[in-house]
C-alpha positions as CSV (number, residue, x, y, z in Angstrom):
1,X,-38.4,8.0,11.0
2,X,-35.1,9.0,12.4
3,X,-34.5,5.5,13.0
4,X,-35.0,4.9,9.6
5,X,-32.6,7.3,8.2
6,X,-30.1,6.3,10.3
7,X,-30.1,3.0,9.3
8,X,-30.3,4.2,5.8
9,X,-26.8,6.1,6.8
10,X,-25.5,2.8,8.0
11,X,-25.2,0.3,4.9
12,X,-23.4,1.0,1.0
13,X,-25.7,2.0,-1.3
14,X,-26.0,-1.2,-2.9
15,X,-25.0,0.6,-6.7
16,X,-22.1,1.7,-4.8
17,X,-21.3,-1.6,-3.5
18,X,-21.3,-3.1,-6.8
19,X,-18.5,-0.7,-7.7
20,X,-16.3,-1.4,-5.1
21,X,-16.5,-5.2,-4.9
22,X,-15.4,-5.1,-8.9
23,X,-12.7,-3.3,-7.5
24,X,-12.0,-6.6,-4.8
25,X,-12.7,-9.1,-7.0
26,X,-9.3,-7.7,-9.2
27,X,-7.6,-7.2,-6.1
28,X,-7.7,-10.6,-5.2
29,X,-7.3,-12.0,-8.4
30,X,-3.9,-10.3,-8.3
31,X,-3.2,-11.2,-5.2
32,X,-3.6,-15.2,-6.1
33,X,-1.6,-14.8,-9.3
34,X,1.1,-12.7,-7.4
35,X,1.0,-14.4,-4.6
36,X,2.2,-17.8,-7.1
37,X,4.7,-15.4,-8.9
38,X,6.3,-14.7,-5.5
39,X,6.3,-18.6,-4.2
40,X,8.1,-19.4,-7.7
41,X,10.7,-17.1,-6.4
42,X,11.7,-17.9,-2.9
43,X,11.7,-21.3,-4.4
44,X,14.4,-20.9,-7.2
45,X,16.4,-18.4,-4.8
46,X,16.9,-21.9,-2.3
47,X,18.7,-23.6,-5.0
48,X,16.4,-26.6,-5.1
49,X,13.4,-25.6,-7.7
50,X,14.2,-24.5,-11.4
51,X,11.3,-22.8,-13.4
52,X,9.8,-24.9,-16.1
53,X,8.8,-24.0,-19.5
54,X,11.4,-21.6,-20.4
55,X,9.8,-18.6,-18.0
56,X,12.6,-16.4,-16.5
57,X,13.0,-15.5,-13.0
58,X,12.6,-11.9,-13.7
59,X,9.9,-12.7,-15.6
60,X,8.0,-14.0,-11.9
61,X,10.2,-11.0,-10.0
62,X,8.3,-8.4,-12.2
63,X,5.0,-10.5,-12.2
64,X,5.0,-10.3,-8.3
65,X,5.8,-6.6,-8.4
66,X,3.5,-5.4,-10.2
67,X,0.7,-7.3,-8.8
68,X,1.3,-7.0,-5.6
69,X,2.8,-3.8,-5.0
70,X,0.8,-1.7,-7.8
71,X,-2.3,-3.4,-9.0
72,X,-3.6,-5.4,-5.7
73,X,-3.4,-2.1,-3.6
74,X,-4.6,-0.1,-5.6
75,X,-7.6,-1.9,-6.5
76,X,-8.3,-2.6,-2.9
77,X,-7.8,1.0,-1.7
78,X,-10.4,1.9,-3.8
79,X,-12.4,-0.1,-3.5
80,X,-12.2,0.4,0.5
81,X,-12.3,4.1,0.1
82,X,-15.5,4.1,-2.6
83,X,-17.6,2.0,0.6
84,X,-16.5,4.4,2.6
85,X,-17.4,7.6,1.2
86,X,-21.0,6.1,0.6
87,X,-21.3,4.7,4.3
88,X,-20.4,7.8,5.9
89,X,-21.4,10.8,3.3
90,X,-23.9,9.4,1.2
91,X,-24.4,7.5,-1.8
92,X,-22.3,8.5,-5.2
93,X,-24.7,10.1,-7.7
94,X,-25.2,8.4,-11.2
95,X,-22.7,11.1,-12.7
96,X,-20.2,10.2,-9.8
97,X,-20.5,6.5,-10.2
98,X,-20.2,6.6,-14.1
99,X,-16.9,8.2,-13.1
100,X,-15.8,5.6,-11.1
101,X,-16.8,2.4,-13.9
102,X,-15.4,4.4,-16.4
103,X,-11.9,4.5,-14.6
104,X,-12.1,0.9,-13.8
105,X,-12.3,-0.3,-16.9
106,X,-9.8,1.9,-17.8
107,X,-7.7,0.2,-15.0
108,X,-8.5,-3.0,-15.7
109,X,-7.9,-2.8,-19.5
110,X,-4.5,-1.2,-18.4
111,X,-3.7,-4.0,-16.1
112,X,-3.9,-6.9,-19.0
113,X,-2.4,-4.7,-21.6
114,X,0.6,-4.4,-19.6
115,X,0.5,-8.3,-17.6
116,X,0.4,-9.6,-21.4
117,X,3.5,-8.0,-22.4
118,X,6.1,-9.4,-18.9
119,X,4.0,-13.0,-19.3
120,X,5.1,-12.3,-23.2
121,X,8.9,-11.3,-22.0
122,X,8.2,-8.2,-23.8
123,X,8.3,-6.5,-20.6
124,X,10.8,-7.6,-17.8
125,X,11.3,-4.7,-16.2
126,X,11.1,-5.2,-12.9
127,X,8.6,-3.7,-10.2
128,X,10.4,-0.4,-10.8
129,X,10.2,-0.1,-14.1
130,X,12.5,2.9,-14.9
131,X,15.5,3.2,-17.9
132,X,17.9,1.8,-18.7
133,X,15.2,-1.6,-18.6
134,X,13.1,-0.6,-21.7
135,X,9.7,-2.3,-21.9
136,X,7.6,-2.7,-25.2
137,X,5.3,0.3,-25.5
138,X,1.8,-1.6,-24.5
139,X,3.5,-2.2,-21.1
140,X,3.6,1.8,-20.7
141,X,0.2,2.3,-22.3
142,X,-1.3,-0.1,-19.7
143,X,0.3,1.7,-16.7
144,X,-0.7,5.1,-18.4
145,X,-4.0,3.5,-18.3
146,X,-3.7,2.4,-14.6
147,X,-3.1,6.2,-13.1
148,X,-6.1,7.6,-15.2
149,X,-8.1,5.1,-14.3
150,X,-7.4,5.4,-11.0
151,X,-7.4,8.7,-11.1
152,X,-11.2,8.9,-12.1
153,X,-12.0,6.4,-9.3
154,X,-11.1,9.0,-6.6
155,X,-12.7,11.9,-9.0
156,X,-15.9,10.7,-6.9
157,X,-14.8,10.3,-3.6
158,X,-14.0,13.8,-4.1
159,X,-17.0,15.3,-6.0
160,X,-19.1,13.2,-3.3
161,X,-17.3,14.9,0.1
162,X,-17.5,18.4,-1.7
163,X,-21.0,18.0,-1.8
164,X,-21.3,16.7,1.9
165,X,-19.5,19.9,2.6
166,X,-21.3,22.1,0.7
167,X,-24.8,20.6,2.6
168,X,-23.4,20.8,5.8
169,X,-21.5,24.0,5.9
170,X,-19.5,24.6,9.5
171,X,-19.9,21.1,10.5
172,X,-16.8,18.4,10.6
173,X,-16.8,16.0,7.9
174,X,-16.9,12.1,8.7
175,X,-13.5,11.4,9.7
176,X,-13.4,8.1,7.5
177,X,-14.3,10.4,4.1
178,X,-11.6,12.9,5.6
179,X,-9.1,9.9,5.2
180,X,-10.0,8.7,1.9
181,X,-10.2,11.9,0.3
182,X,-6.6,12.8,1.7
183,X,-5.2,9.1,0.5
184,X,-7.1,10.1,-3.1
185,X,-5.2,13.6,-2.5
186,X,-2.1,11.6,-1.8
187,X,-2.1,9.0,-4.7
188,X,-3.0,12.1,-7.7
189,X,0.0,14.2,-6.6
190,X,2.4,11.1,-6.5
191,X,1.4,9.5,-10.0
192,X,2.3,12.5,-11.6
193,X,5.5,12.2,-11.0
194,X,5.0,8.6,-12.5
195,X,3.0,10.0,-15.1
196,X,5.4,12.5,-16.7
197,X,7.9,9.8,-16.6
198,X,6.0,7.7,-18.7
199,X,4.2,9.2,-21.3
200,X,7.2,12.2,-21.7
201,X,9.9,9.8,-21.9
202,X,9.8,5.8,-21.4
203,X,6.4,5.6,-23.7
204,X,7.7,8.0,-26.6
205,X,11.7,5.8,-25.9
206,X,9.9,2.6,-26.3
207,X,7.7,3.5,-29.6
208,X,11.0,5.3,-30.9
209,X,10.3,8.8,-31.2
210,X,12.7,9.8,-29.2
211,X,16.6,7.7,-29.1
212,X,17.6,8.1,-25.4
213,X,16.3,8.9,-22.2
214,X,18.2,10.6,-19.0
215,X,18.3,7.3,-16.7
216,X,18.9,9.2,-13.6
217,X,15.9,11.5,-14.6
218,X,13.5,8.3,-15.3
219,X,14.7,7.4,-11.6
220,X,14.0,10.3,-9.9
221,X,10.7,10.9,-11.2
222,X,10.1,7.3,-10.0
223,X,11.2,7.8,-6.4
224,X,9.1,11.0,-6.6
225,X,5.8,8.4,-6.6
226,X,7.6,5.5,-5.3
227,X,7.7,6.5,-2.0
228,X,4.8,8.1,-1.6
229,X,3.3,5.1,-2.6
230,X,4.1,3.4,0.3
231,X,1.7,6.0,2.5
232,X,-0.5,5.3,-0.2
233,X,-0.5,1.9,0.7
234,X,-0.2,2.8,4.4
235,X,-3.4,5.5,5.2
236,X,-6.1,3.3,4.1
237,X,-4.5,0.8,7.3
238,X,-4.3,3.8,9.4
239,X,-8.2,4.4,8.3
240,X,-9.2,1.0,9.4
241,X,-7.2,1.9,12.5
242,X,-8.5,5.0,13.8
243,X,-12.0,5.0,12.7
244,X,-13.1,1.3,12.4
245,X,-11.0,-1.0,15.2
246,X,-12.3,0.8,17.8
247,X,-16.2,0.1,17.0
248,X,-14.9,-3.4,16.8
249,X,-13.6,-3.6,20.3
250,X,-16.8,-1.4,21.7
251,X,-14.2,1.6,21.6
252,X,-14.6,5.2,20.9
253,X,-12.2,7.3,18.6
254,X,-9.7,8.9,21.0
255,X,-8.9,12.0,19.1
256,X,-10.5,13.3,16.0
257,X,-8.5,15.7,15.8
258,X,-5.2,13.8,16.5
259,X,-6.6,12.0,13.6
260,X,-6.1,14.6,10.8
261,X,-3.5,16.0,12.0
262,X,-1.2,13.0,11.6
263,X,-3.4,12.2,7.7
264,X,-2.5,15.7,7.0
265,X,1.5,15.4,8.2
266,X,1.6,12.4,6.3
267,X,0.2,14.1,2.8
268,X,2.8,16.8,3.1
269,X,5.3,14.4,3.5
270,X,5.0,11.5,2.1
271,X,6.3,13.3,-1.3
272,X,9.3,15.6,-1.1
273,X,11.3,12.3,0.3
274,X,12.1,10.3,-2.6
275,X,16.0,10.7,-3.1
276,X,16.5,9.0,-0.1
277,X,15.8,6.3,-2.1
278,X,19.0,7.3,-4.3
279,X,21.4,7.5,-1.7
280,X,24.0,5.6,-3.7
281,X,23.4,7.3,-6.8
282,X,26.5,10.2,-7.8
283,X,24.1,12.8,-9.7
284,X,22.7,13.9,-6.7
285,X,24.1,16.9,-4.7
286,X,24.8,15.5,-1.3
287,X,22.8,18.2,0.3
288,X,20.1,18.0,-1.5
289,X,19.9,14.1,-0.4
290,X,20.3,15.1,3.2
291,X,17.5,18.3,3.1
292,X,15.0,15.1,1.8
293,X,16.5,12.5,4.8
294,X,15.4,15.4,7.2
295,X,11.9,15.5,5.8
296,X,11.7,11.3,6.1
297,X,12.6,11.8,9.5
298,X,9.5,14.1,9.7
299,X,7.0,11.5,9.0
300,X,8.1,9.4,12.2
301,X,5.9,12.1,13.5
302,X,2.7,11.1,12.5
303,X,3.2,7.4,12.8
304,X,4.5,7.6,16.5
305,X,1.3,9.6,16.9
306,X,-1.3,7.0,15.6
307,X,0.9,4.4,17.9
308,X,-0.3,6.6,21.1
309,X,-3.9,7.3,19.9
310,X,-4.1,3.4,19.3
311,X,-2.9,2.0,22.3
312,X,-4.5,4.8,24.6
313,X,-8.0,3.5,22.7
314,X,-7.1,-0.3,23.8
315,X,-5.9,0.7,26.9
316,X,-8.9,3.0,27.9
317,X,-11.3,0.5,26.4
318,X,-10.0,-2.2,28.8
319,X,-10.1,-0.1,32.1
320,X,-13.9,0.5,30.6
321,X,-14.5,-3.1,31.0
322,X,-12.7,-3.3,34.4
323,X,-9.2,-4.3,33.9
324,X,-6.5,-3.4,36.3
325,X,-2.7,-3.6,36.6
326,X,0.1,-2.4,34.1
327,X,-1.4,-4.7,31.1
328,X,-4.7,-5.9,32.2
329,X,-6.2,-4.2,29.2
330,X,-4.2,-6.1,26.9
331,X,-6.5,-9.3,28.2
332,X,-9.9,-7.8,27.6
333,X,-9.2,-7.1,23.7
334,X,-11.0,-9.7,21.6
335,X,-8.2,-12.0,20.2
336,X,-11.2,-14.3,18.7
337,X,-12.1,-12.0,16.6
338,X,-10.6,-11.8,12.9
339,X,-11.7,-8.4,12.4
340,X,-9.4,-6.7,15.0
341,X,-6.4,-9.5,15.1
342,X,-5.0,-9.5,12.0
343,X,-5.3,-5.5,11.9
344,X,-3.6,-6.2,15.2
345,X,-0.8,-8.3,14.3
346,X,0.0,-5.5,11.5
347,X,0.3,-3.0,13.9
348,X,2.5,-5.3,16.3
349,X,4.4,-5.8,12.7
350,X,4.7,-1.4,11.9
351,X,7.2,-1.8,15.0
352,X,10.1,-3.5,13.7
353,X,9.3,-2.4,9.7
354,X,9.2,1.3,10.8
355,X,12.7,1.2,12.6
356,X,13.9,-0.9,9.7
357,X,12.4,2.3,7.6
358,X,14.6,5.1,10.1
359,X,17.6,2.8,8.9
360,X,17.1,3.0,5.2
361,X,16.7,6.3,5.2
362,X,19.9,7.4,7.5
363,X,22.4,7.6,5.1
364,X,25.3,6.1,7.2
365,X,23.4,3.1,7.8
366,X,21.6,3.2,4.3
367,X,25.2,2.5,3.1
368,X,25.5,-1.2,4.5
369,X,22.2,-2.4,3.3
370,X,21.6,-0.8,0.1
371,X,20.7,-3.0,-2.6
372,X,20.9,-6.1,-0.2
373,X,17.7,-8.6,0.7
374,X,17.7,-6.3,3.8
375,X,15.7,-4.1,1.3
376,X,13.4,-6.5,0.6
377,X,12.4,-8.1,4.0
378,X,12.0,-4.6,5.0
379,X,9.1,-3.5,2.5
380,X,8.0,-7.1,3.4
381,X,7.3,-6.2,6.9
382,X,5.9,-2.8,6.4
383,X,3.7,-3.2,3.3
384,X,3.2,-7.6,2.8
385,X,2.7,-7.9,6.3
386,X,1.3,-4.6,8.5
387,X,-0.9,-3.3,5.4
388,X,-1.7,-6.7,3.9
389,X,-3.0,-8.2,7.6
390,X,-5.2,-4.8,8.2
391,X,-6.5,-5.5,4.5
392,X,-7.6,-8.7,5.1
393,X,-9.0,-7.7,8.3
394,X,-11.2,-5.5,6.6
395,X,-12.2,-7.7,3.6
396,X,-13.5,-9.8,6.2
397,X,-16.7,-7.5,7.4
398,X,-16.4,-5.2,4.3
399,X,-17.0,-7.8,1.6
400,X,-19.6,-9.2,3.2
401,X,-21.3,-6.3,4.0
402,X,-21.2,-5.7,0.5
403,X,-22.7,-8.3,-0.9
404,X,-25.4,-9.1,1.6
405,X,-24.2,-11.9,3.6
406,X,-22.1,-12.3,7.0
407,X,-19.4,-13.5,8.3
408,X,-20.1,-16.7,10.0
409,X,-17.8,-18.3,13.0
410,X,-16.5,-21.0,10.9
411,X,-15.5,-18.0,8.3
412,X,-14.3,-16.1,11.3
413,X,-12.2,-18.8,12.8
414,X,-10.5,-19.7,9.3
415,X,-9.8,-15.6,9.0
416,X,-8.0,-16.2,12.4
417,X,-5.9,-19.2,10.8
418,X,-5.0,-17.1,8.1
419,X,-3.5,-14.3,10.1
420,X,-2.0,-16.9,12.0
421,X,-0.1,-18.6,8.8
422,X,0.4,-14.9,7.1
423,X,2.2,-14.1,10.5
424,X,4.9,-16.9,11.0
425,X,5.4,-17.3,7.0
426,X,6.2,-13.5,6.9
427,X,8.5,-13.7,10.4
428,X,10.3,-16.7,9.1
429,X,10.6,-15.3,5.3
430,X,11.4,-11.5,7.1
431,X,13.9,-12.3,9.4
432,X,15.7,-14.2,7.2
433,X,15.8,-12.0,4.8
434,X,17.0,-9.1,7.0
435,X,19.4,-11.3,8.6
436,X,21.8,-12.2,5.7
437,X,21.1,-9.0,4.0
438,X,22.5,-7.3,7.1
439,X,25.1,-10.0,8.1
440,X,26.4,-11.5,4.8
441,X,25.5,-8.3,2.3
442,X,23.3,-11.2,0.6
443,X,21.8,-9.2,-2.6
444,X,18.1,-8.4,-3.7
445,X,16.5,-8.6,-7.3
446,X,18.9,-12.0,-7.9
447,X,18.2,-15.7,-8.5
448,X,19.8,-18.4,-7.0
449,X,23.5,-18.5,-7.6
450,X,27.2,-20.3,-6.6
451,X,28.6,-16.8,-7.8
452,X,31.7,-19.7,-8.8
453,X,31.8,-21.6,-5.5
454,X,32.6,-18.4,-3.5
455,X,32.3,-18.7,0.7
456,X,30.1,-15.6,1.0
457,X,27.5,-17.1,-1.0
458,X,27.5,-20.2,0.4
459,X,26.9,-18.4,3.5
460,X,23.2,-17.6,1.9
461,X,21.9,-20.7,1.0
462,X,20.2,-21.6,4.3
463,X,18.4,-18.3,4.9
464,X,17.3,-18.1,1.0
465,X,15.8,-22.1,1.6
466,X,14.2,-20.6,5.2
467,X,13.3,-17.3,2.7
468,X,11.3,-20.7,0.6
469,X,9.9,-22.3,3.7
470,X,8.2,-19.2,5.2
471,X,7.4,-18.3,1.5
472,X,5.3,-21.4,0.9
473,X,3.4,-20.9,4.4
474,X,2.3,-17.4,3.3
475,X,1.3,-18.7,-0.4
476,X,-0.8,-21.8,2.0
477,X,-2.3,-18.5,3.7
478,X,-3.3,-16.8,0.2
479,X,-5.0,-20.0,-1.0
480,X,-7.0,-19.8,2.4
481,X,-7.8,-16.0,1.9
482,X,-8.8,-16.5,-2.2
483,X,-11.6,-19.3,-0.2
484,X,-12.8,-17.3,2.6
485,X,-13.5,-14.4,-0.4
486,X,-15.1,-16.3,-2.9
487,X,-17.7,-17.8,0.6
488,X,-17.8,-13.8,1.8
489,X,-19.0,-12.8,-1.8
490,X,-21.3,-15.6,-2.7
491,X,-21.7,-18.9,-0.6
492,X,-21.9,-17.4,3.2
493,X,-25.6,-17.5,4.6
494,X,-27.5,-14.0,3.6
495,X,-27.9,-11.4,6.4
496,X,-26.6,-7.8,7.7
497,X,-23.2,-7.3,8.3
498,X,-21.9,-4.1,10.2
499,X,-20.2,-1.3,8.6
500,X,-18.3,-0.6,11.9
501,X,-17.3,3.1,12.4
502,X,-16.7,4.5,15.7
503,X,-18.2,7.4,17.3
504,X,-15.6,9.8,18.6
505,X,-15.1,10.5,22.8
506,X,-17.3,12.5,24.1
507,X,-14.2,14.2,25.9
508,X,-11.9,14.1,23.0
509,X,-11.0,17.8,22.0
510,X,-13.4,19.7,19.4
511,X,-11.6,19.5,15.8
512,X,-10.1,22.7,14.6
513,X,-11.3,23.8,11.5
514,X,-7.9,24.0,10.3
515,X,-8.0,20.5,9.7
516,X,-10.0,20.1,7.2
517,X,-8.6,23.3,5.1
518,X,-7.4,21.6,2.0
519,X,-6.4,25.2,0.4
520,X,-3.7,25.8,3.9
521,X,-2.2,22.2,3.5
522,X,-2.4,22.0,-0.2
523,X,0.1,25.3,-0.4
524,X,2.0,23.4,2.3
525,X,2.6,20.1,0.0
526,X,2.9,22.1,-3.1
527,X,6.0,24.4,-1.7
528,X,7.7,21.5,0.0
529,X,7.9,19.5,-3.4
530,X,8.7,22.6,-5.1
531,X,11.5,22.8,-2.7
532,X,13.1,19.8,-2.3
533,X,12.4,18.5,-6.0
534,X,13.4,22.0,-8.4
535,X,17.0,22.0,-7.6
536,X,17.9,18.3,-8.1
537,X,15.8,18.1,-10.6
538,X,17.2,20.9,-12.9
539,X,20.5,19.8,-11.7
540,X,20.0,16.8,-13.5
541,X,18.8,17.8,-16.4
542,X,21.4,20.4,-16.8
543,X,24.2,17.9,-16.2
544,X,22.4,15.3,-18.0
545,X,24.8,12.2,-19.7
546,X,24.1,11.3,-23.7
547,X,21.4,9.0,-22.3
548,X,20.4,5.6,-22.8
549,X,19.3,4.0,-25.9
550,X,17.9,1.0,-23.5
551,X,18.1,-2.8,-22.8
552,X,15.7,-5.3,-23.8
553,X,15.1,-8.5,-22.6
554,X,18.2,-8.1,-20.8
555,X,17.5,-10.8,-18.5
């Protein structure tokens, strides 16, 4: 009977799965369509592709964006995070899971409102979105709809762990529902930032109730969710990492505890850190920029801890299976094995994108690469490479296990090709980019140009036409990736595919309750935003310009 249960414990409830591989199925559909948007790009920036049919390059730059960097995350995050709360708490109850369909379809109708308007160059706006770019007012509706949405998609993962608590009083939660409910925590404080921009300002601009909006203000409120975003993006990795690549490797968890701590460092501050996105910008009291460089600097804490906890897991896992010497461990990991490389190669990848990060956010150094491709080869590294590969990793046991089948070794050995190609398209695109953006001061968010014959931007061409190269190999590795999906969903032979989740060390330190005290860190995040947002903020809006009226279809 135990047995029974246990294996009961082990799989999605199969309602739930449904829910979640909706979620995938958009996910991926954005990530083809994206993924097309940003080959169109590297090839016009080499100089030897124009884009037919009368599209604009802005057009593609805010297709790829938005699809990549909003509406494929999101949709796999929770998606990911849904599974996960039914594997490891329980299934969602039919009140729960009503929750979560309604806010998909309110995501999903939100997503094709506002792709119709930039296909319809009613909204080219870029990826950022804020004034003095003004978008038509569907385009703001649709995001609107996005956040709520979304936000009713995490309204069960927390519902669900509140009840798991409430059952199980005194007892440590599941560390993998501990995650997604703090990434769910996470995302709903960030998007209101996001969300009063929107439906207080650029929504009412656009429809015309109101003449002019505070540009500086639409920016801030931006960077308030835009960063944060990028831990959004970033936890769900860190989940696969802690909780899931051990199993995989016949590993145990090496600290619970460690764990939390760093998901709980990142929640308080991943938000109060925006500005040091605005560097550049004059409205913004110098010290207030640096109190929000010292809080960036923070979240290096948590990051250098999952680094230890990881390779202290491979390490110990390979003197487990009798390695010796300085890096004998390093031989005993399973390199065959999609499931752990390509989270693997992210990881590898977090290296160089985190150091990149320490520079962007130093203000001296900030000052050289501002506004350059550096920019964009960095969020490349971090987010397209180290958070895309641990995605793909997981889609290739998670969809699987959702929909009945397995993953064969033909499947397998493809996911290892596409790791492979997303790899050496990314270091080749990457490098380049940070290369010329560093050396040359080549800029971001611009097509192809002679800028009139000038020697500095002749000086680009050859890293934008190795930005194309690298750029085709990764849009060869999405077409591979859209296959192995559409075989993991519904060609690939039927079976059981593993929900891996590791056990934790049986000499790892007992968890503090202090942990899992949302009320103690929740005070904690709300004073640190209060502080480090109330000041600029009301600085800004006390020393605020006429405004802008707005520019459309500026491009």
């Amino acid at each position: 009977m135990q047995q029974t249960i246990a294996n009961k414990v082990m799989k999605v409830d199969a309602r739930d799965a449904k829910l979640a591989m909706a979620n995938m199925y958009v996910a991926f559909i954005a990530l083809l369509v994206g993924g097309l948007a940003g080959l169109l790009q590297v090839l016009v920036r080499s100089g030897q592709f124009k884009l037919p049919w009368g599209i604009g390059y802005y057009q593609v730059l805010t297709v790829h964006g938005i699809l990549l960097g909003l509406i494929l995350t999101t949709y796999f995050i929770m998606g990911f995070q849904i599974a996960a709360v039914s594997r490891t708490v329980g299934p969602l109850t039919n009140t729960q899971r009503k929750i979560g369909w309604i806010g998909f379809w309110l995501m999903t109708i939100g997503t094709v409102a506002a792709a119709t308007m930039v296909l319809l160059n009613e909204a080219t706006v870029l990826y950022t979105f804020y004034a003095p770019l003004k978008a038509h007012w569907i385009f703001y509706l649709g995001l609107t709809l996005v956040v709520v949405g979304s936000w009713l998609l995490c309204v069960p993962q927390f519902m669900r762990y509140a009840q798991w608590r409430k059952e199980n009083k005194g007892q440590t939660s599941p560390l993998l529902a501990f995650m997604a409910v703090v990434n769910s925590l996470l995302w709903f404080v960030a998007t209101l930032g996001v969300a009063v921009e929107v439906l207080f300002m650029l929504l009412p601009w656009s429809l015309g109730l109101i003449e002019r909006v505070d540009v500086l203000l639409t920016r801030t409120l931006f960077w308030y969710f835009g960063h944060a975003l990028v831990y959004f993006w970033l936890l769900p990795a860190y989940m696969a990492w802690y909780a899931i690549v051990p199993k995989i490797i016949g590993a145990k968890i090496f600290s619970d505890a460690l764990a939390r701590l760093a998901f709980m460092l990142f929640l308080i501050f991943s938000v109060p850190v925006g500005i040091h996105h605005q560097l550049t910008e004059p409205g913004i009291d110098g010290l207030w920029k640096f109190i929000q460089v010292v809080l960036t600097f923070f979240v290096i804490v948590p990051s250098l801890l999952t680094a230890f906890s990881m390779f202290a897991t491979f390490e110990l896992r390979g003197r487990e299976l009798g390695r010796k010497g300085l890096l004998g461990w390093f031989k005993a990991l399973p390199w065959k094995d999609s499931r752990f490389l390509l989270p693997f190669m992210g990881m590898v990848a977090f290296i160089p994108g985190g150091a990149g990060g320490i520079v962007n956010a130093s203000h001296q150094m900030n000052q050289l690469v501002h506004n350059t491709i550096w920019i964009t080869g960095h969020f490349h590294l971090t987010v397209a490479t180290t958070v895309v590969l641990t995605f793909f990793g997981v889609a290739f046991w998670l969809i699987p296990h959702l929909t009945g089948r397995v993953l064969t070794k033909k499947l397998n050995f493809l996911g290892v090709i596409v790791g492979i190609l997303w790899a050496t398209g990314m270091f080749i695109m990457s490098s380049a980019m940070h290369i010329v953006g560093l050396l040359s001061g080549a800029p971001r968010r611009s097509e192809f140009s002679e800028y009139g014959g000038a020697s500095q931007a002749t000086e680009w061409i050859a890293y934008q036409i190795a930005q194309a190269v690298g750029g085709t190999i990764l849009f060869i590795a999405i077409i591979l990736i859209t296959y192995l999906v559409i075989q993991l969903a519904f060609f690939a032979p039927k079976g059981e595919q593993d929900f891996p989740v590791a056990e934790v060390a049986p000499d790892a330190e007992k968890t503090p309750a202090i942990l899992e005290n949302f009320k103690v860190w929740g005070v904690i995040l709300v004073a640190l935003i209060i502080f480090a947002y109330t000041v600029p903020i009301f600085d800004i809006i006390s020393n605020a310009p006429p405004g802008s009226k707005g520019f459309n279809n500026l491009w």
